[in-house]
Backbone atoms as SQL, in Angstrom:
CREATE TABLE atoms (id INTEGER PRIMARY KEY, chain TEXT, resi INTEGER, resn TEXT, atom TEXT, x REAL, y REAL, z REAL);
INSERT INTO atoms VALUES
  (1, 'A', 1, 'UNK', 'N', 122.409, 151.763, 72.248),
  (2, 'A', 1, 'UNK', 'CA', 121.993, 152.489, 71.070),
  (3, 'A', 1, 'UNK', 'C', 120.495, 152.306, 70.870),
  (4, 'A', 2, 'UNK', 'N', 119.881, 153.263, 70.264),
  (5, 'A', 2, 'UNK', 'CA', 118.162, 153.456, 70.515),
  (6, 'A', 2, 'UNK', 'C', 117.949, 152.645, 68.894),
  (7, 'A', 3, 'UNK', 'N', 117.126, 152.046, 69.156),
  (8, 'A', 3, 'UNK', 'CA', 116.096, 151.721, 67.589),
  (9, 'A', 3, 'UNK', 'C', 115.608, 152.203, 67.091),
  (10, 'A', 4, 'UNK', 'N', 115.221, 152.401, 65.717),
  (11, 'A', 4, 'UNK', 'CA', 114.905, 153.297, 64.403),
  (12, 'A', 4, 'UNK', 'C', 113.201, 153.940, 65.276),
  (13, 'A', 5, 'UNK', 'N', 112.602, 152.661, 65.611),
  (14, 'A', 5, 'UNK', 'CA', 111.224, 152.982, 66.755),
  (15, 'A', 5, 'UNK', 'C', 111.222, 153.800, 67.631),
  (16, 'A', 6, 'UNK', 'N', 112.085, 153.597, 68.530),
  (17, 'A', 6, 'UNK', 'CA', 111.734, 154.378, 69.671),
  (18, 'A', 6, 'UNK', 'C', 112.631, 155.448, 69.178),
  (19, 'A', 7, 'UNK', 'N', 113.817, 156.017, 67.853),
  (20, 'A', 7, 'UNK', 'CA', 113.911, 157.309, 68.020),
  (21, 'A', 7, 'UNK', 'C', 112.860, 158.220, 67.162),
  (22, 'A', 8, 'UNK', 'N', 112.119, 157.243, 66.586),
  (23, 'A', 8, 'UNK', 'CA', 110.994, 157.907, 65.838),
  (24, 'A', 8, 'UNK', 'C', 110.164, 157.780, 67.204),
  (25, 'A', 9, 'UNK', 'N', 109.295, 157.334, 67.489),
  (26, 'A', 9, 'UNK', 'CA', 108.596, 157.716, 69.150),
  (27, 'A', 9, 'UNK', 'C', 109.393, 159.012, 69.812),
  (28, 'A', 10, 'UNK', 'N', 110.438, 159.271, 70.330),
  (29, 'A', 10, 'UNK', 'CA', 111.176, 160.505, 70.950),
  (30, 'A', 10, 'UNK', 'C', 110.726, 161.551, 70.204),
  (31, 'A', 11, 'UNK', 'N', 110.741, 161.423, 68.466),
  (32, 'A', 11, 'UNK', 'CA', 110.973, 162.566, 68.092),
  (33, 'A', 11, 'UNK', 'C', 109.728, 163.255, 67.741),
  (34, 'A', 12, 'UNK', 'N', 108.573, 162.392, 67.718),
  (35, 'A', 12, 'UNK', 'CA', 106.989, 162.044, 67.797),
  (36, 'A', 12, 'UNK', 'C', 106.798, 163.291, 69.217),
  (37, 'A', 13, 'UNK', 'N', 107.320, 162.627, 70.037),
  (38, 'A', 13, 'UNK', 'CA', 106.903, 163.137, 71.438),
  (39, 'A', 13, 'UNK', 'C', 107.910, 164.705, 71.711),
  (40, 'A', 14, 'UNK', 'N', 109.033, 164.983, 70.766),
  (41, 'A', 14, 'UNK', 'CA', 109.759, 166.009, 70.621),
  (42, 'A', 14, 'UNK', 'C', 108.832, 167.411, 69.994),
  (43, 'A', 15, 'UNK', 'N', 107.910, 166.548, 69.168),
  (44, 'A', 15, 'UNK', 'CA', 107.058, 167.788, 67.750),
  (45, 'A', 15, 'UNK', 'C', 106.144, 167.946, 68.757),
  (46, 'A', 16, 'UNK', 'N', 105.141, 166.959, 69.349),
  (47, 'A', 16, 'UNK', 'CA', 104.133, 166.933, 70.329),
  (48, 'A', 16, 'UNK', 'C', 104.347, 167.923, 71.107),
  (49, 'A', 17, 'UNK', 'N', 105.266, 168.356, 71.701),
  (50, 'A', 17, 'UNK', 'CA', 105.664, 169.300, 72.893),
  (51, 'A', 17, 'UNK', 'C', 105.567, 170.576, 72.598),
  (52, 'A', 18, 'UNK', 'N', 106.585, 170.617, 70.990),
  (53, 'A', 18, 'UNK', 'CA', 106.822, 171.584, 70.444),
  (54, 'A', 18, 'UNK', 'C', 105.507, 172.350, 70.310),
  (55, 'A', 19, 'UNK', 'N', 104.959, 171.488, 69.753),
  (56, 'A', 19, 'UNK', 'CA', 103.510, 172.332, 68.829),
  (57, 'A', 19, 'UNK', 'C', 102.759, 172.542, 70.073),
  (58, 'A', 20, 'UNK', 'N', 102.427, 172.077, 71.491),
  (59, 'A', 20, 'UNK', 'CA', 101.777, 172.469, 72.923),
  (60, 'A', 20, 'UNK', 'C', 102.548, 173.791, 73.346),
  (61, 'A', 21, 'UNK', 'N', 103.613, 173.948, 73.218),
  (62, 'A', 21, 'UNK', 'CA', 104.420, 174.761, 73.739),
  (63, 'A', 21, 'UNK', 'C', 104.165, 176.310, 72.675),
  (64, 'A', 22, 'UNK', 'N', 104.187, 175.649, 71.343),
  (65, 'A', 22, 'UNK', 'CA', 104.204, 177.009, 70.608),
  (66, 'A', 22, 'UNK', 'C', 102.480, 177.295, 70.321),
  (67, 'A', 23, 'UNK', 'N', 101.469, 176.762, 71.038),
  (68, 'A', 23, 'UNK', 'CA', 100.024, 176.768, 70.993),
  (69, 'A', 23, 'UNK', 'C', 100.025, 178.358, 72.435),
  (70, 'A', 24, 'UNK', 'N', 100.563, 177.618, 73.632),
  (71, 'A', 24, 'UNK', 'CA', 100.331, 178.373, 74.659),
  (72, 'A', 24, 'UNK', 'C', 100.815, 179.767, 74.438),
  (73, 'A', 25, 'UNK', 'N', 101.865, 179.618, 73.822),
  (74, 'A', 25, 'UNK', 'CA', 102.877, 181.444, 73.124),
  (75, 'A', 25, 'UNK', 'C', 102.124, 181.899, 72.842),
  (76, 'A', 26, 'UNK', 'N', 101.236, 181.388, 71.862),
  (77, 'A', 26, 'UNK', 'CA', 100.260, 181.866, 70.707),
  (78, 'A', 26, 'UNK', 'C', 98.906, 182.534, 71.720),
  (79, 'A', 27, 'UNK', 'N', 98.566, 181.481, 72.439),
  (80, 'A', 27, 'UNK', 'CA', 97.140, 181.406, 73.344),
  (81, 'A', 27, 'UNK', 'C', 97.747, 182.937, 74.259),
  (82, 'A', 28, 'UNK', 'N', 98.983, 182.706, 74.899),
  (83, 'A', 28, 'UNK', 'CA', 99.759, 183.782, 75.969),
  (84, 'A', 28, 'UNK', 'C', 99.355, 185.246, 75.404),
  (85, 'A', 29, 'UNK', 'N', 100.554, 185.331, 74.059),
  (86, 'A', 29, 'UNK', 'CA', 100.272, 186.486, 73.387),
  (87, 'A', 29, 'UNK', 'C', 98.801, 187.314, 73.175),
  (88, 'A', 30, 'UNK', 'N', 97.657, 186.274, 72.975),
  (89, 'A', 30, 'UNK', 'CA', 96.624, 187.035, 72.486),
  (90, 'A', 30, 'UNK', 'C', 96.579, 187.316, 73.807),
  (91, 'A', 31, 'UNK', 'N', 96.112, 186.674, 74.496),
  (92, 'A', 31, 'UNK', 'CA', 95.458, 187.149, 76.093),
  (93, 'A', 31, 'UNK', 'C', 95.953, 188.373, 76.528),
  (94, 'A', 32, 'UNK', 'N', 97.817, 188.709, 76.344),
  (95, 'A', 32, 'UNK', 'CA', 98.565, 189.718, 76.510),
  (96, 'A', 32, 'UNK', 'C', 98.028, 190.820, 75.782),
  (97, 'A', 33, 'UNK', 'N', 97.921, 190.472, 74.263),
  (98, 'A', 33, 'UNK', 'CA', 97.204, 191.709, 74.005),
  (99, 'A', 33, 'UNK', 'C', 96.002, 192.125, 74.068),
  (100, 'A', 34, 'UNK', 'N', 95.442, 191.583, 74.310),
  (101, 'A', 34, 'UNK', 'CA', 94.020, 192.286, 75.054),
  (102, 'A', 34, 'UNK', 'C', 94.029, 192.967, 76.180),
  (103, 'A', 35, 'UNK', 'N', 95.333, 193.288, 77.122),
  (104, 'A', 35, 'UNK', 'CA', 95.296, 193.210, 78.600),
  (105, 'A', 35, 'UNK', 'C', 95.904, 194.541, 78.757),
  (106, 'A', 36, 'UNK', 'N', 94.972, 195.688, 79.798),
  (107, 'A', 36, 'UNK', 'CA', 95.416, 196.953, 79.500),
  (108, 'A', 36, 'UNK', 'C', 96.057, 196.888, 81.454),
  (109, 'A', 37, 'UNK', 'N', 96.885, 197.965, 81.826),
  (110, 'A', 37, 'UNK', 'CA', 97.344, 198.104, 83.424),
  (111, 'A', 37, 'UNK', 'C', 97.082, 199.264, 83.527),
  (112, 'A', 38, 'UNK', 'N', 96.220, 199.291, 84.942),
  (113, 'A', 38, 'UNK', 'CA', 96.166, 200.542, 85.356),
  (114, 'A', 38, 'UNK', 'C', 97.012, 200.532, 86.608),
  (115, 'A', 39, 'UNK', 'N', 97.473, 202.107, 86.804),
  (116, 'A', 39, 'UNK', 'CA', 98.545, 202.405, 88.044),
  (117, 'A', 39, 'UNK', 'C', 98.065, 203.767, 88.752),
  (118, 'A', 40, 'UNK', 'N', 98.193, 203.953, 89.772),
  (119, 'A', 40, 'UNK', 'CA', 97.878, 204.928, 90.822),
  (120, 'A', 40, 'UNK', 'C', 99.414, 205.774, 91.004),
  (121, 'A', 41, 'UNK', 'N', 99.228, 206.748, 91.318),
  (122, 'A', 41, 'UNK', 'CA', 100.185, 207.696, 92.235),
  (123, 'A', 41, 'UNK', 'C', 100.445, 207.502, 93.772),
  (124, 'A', 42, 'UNK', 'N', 101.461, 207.326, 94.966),
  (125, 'A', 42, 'UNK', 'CA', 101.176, 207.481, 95.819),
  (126, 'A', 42, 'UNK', 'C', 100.132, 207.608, 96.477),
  (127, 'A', 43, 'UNK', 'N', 99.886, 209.329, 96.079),
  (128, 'A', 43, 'UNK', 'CA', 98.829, 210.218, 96.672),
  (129, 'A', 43, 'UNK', 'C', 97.217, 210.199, 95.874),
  (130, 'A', 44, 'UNK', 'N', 97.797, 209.180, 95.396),
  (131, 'A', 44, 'UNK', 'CA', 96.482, 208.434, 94.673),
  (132, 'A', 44, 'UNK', 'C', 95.076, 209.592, 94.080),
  (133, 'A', 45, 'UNK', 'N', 96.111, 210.698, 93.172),
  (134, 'A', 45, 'UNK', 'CA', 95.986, 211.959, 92.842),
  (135, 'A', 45, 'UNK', 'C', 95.749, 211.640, 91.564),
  (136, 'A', 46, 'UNK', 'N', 96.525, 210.788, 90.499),
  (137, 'A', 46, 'UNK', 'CA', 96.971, 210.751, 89.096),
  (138, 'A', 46, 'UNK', 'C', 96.880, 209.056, 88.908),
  (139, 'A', 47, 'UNK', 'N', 95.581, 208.642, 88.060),
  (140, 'A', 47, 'UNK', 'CA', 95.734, 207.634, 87.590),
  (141, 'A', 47, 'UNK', 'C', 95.908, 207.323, 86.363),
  (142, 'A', 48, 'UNK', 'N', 96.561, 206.291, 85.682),
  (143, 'A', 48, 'UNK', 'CA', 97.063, 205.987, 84.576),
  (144, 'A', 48, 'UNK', 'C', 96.354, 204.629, 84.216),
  (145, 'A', 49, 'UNK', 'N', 95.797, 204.313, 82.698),
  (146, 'A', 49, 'UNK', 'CA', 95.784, 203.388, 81.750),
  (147, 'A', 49, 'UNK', 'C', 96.317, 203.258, 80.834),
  (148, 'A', 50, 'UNK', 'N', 97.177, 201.636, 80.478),
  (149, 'A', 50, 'UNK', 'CA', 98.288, 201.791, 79.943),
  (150, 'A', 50, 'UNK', 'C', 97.537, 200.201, 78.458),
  (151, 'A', 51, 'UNK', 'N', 97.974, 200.271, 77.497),
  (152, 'A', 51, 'UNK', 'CA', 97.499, 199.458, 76.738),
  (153, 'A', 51, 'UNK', 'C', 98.628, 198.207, 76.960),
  (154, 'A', 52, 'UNK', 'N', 98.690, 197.114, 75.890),
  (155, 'A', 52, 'UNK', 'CA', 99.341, 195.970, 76.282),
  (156, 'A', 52, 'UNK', 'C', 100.863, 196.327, 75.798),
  (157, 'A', 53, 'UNK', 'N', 101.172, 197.243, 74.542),
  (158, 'A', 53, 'UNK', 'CA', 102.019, 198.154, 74.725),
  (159, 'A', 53, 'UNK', 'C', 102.809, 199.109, 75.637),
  (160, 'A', 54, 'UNK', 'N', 101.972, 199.046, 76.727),
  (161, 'A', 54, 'UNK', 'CA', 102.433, 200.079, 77.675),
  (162, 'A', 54, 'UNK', 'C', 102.392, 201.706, 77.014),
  (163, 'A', 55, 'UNK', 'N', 101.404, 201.982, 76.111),
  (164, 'A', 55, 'UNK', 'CA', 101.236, 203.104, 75.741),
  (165, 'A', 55, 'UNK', 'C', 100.187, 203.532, 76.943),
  (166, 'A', 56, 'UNK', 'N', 100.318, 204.726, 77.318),
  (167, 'A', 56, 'UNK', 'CA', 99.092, 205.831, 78.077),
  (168, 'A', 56, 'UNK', 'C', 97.914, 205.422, 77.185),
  (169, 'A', 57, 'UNK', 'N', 97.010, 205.441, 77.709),
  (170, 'A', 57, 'UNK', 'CA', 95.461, 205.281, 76.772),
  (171, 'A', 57, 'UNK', 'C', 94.372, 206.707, 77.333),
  (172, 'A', 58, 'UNK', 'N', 94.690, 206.350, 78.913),
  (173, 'A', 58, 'UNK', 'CA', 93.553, 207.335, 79.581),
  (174, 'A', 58, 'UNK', 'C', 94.767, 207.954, 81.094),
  (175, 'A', 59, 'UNK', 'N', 94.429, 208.927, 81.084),
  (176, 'A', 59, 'UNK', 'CA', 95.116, 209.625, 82.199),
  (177, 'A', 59, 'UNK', 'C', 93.971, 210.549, 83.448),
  (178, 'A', 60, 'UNK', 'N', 93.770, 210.215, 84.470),
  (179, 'A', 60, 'UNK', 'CA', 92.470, 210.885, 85.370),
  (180, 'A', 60, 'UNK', 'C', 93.312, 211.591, 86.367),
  (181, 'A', 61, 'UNK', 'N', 93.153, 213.224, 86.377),
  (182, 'A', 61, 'UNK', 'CA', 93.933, 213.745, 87.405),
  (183, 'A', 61, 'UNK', 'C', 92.974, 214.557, 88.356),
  (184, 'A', 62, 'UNK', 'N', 93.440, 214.708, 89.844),
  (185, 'A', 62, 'UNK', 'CA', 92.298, 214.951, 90.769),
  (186, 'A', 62, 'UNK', 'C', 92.659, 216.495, 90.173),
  (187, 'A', 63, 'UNK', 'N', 91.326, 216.971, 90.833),
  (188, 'A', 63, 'UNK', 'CA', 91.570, 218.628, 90.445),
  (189, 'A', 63, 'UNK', 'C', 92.057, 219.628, 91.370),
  (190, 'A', 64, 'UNK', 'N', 92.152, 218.733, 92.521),
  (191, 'A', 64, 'UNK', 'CA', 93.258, 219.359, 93.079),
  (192, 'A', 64, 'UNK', 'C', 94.839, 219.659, 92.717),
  (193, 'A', 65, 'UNK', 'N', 94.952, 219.014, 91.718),
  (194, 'A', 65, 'UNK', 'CA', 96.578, 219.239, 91.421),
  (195, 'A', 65, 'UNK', 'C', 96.053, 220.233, 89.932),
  (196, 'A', 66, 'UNK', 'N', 95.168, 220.725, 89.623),
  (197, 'A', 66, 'UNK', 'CA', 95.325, 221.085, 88.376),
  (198, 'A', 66, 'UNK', 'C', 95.094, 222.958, 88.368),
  (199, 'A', 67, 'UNK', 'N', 96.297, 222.810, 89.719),
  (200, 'A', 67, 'UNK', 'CA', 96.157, 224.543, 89.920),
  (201, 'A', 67, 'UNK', 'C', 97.855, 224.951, 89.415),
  (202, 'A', 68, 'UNK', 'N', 98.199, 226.146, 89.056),
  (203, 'A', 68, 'UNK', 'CA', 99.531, 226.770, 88.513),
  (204, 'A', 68, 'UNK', 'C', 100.953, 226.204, 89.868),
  (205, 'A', 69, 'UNK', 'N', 99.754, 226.310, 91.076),
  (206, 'A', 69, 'UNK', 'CA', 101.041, 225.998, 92.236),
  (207, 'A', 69, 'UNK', 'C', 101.279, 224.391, 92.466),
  (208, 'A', 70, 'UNK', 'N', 100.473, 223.591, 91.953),
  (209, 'A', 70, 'UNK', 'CA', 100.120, 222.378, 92.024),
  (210, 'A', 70, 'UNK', 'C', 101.346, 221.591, 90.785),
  (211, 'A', 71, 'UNK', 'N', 102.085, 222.268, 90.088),
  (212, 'A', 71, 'UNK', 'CA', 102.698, 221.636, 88.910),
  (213, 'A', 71, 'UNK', 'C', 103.386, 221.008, 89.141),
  (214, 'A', 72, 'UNK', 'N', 104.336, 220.932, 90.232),
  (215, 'A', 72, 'UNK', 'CA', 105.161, 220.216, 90.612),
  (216, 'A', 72, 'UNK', 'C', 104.740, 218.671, 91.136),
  (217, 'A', 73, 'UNK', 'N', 104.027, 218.895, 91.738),
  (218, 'A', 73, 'UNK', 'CA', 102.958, 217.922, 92.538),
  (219, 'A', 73, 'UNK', 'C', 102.648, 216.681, 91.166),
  (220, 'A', 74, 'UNK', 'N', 101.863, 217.508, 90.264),
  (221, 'A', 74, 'UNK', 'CA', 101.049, 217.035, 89.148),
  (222, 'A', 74, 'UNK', 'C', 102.245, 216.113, 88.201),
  (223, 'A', 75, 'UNK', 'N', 103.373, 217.078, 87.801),
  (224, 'A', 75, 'UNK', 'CA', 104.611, 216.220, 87.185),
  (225, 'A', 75, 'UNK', 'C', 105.000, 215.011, 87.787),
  (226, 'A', 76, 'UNK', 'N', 105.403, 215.075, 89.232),
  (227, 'A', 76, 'UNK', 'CA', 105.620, 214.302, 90.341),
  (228, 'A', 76, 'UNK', 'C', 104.540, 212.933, 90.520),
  (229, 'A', 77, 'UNK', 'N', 103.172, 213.411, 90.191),
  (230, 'A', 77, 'UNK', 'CA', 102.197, 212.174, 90.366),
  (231, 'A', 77, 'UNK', 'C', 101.985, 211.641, 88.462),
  (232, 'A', 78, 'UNK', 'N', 102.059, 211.895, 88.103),
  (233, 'A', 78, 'UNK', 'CA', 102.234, 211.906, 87.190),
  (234, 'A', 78, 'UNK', 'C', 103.301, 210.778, 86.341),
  (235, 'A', 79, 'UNK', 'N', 104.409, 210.970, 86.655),
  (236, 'A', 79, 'UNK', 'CA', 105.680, 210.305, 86.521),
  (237, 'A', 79, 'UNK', 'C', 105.397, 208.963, 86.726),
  (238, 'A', 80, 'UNK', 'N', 105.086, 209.139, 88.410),
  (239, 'A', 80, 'UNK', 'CA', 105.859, 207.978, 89.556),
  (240, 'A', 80, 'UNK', 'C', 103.858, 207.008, 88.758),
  (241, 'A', 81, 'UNK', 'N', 102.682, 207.510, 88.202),
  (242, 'A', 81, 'UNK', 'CA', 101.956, 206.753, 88.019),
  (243, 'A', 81, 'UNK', 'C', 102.056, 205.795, 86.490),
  (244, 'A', 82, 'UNK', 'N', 102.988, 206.683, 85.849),
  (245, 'A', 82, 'UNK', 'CA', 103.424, 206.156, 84.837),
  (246, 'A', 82, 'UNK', 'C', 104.459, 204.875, 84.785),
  (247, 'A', 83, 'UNK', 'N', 105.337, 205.193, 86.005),
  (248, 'A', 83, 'UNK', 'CA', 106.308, 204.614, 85.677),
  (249, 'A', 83, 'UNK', 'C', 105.416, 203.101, 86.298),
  (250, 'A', 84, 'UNK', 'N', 104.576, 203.341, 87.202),
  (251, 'A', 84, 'UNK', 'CA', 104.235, 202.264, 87.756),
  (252, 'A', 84, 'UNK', 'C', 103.134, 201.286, 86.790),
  (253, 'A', 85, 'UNK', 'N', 102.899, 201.715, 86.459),
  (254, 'A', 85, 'UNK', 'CA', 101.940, 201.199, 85.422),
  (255, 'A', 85, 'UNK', 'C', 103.166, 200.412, 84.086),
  (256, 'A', 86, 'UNK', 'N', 103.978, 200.880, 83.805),
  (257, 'A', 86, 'UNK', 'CA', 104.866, 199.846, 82.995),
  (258, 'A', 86, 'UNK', 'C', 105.210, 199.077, 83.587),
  (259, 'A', 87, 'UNK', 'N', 106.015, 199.444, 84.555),
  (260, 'A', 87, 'UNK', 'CA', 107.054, 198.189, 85.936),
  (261, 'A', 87, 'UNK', 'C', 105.487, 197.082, 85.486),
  (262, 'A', 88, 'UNK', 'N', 104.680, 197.251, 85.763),
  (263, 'A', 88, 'UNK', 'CA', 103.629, 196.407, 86.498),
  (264, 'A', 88, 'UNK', 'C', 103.414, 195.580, 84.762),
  (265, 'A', 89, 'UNK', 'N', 103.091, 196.197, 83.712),
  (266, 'A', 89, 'UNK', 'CA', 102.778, 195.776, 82.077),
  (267, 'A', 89, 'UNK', 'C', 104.464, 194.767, 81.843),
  (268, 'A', 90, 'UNK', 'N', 105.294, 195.384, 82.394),
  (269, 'A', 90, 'UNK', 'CA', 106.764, 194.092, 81.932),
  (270, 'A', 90, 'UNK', 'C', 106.646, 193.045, 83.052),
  (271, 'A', 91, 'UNK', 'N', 106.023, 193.530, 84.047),
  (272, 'A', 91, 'UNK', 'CA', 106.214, 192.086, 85.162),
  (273, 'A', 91, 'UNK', 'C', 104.734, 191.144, 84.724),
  (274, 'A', 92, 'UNK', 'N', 104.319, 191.278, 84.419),
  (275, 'A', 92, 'UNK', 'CA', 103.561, 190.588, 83.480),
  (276, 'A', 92, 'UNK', 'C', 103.723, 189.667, 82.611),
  (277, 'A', 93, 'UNK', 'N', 104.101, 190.561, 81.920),
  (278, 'A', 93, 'UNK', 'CA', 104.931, 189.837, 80.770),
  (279, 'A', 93, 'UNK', 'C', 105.970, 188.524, 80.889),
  (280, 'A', 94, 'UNK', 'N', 107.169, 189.243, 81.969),
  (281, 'A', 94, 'UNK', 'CA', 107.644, 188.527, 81.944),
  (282, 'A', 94, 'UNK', 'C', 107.238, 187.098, 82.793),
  (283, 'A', 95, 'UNK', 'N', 106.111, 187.712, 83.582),
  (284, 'A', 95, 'UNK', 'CA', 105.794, 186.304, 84.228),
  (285, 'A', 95, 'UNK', 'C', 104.938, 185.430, 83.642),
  (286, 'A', 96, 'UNK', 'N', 104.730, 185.714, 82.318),
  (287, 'A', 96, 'UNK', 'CA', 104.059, 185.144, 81.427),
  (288, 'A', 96, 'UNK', 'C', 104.736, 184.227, 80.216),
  (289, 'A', 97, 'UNK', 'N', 106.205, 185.003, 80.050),
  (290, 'A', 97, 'UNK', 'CA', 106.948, 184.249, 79.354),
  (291, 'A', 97, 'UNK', 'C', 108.346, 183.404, 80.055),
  (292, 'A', 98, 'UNK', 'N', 107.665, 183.750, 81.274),
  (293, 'A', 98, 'UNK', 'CA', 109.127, 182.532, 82.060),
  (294, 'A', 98, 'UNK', 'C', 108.322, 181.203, 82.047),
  (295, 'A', 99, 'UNK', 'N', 106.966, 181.398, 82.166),
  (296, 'A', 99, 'UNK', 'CA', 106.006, 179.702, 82.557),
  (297, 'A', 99, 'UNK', 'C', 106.749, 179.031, 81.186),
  (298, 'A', 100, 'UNK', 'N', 106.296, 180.141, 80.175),
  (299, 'A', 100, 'UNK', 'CA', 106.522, 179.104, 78.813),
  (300, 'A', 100, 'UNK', 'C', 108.348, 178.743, 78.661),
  (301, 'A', 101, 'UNK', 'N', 108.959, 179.609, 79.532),
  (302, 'A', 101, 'UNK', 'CA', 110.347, 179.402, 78.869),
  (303, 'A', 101, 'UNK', 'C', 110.315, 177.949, 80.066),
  (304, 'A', 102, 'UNK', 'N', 110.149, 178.293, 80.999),
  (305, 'A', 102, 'UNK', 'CA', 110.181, 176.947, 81.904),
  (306, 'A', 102, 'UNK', 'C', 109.860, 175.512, 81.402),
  (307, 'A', 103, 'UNK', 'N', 108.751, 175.698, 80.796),
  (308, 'A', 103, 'UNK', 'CA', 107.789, 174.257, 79.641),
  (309, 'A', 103, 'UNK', 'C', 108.740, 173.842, 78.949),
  (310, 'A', 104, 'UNK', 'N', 109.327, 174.630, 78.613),
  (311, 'A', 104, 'UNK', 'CA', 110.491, 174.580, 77.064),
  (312, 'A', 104, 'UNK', 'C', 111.723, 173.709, 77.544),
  (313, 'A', 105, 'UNK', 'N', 111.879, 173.983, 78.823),
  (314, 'A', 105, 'UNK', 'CA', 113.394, 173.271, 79.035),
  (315, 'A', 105, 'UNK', 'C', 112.753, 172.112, 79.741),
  (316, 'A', 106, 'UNK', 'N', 111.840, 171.692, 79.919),
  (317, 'A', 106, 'UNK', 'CA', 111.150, 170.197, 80.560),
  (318, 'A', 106, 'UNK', 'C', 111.434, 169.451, 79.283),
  (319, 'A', 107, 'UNK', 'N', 111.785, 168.211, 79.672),
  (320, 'A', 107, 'UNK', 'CA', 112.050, 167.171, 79.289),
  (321, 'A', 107, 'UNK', 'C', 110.905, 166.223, 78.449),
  (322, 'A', 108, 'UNK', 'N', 111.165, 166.002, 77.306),
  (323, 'A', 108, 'UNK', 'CA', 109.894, 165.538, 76.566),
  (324, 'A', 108, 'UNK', 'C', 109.599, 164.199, 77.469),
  (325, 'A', 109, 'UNK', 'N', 108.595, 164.098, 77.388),
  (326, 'A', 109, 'UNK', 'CA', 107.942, 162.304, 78.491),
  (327, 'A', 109, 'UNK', 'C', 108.627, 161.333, 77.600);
């Protein structure tokens, strides 16, 4: 059975962690939101800027696709630059909030 000391020390070193752990969330988050993704098309026709939201911000399309026969093309680059530009804003993310979920399940010293 532990002493009144050392479970006050544990629980010392329990808050300690806590408050490092919920500093970096804090530190994570801002950095996240400041952080915009840009994504290409294949045909590297249609580029996309995406905010930390993953909202569109800026869209640059070559002018070659910006003819009546070209629409298909343009939808097509279009899409696949969008979609890539989120995939890329959640893998981010999440590789940003597995470090901290990882910290979290470590064992206080």
């Amino acid at each position: 059975m532990m002493e009144m000391g050392d479970l006050l020390k544990e629980m010392g070193e329990i808050v300690n962690k806590t408050n490092v752990i919920q500093q970096k969330m804090t530190d994570t988050m801002d950095q996240f939101n400041k952080q915009t993704f840009s994504a290409q098309s294949t045909n590297k026709k249609v580029k996309v800027k995406l905010d930390h939201d993953l909202i569109p911000i800026a869209i640059e399309i070559d002018d070659s696709l910006l003819t009546p026969k070209s629409k298909e093309a343009l939808t097509k680059s279009l899409l696949e630059a969008l979609r890539k530009g989120v995939e890329q804003g959640r893998k981010n993310f999440e590789e940003k909030m597995s470090g901290i979920v990882e910290e979290m399940q470590t064992p206080a010293p």
